[in-house]
N, C-alpha and C positions, 0 to 999 in steps of 0.2 A: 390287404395291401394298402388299403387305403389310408387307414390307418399310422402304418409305416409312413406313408406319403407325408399324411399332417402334423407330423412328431416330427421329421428332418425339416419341415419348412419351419415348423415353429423354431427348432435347434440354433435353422440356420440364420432367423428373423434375430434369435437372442444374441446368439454367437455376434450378429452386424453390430448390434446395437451396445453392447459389450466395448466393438474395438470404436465406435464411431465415439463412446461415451473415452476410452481410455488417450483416443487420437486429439480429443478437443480437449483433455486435459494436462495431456504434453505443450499442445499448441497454448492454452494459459500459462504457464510455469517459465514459457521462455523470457529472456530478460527483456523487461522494458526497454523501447527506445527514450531514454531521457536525455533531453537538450541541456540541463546544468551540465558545467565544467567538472562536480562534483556530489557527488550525491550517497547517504550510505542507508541501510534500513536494518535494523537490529532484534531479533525476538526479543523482547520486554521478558519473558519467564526463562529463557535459556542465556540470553544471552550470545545467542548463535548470530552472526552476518547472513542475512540473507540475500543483500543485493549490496554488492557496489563498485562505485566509478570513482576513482581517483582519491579514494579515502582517505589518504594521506597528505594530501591536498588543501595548504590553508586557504583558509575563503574568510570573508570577513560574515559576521552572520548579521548583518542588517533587518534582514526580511525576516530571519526567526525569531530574531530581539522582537522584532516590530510586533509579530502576531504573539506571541510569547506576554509580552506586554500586555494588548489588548485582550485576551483571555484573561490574565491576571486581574487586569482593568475590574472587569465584566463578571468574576467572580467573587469579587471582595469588596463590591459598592453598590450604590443604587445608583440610576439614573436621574434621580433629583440632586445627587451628593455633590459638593461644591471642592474643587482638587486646585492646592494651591502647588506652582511647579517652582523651583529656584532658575535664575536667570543662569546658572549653572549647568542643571539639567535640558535646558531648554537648547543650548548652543550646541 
């Protein structure tokens, strides 16, 4: 019997651990609170929308320019390299 004992506790240790793992992975998957007006996120291999707010929603993209730029920057120069800008680009 005792035996019997230590096999349903284990069962029922697994079984917890099972729905405790399955409950905290529901609670991940729910949708972020995001504070943009607009926001979207896209699987790169599918092609699939995974998340979004107001997708249809023109925005100006200032901030992605900005970082978009700076990565570009930062991948295609040195830090010694000398970058002349046009009074054009600049305004």
């Amino acid at each position: 019997m005792n035996i019997l004992k230590s096999c349903k506790r284990i069962y029922i240790a697994l079984l917890s651990l099972v729905l405790l793992l399955v409950w905290s992975a529901v609670a991940m998957a729910a949708a972020p609170d995001i504070t943009a007006d607009a926001a979207i996120v896209i699987d790169e291999a599918t092609g699939q929308v995974l998340y979004e707010k107001n997708a249809d929603k023109r925005e100006y993209p200032a901030s992605m320019t900005k970082m978009m730029t700076c990565i570009l920057a930062l991948e295609t120069s040195s830090p010694d390299q000398l970058v002349t800008v046009s009074r054009y680009a600049a305004d």
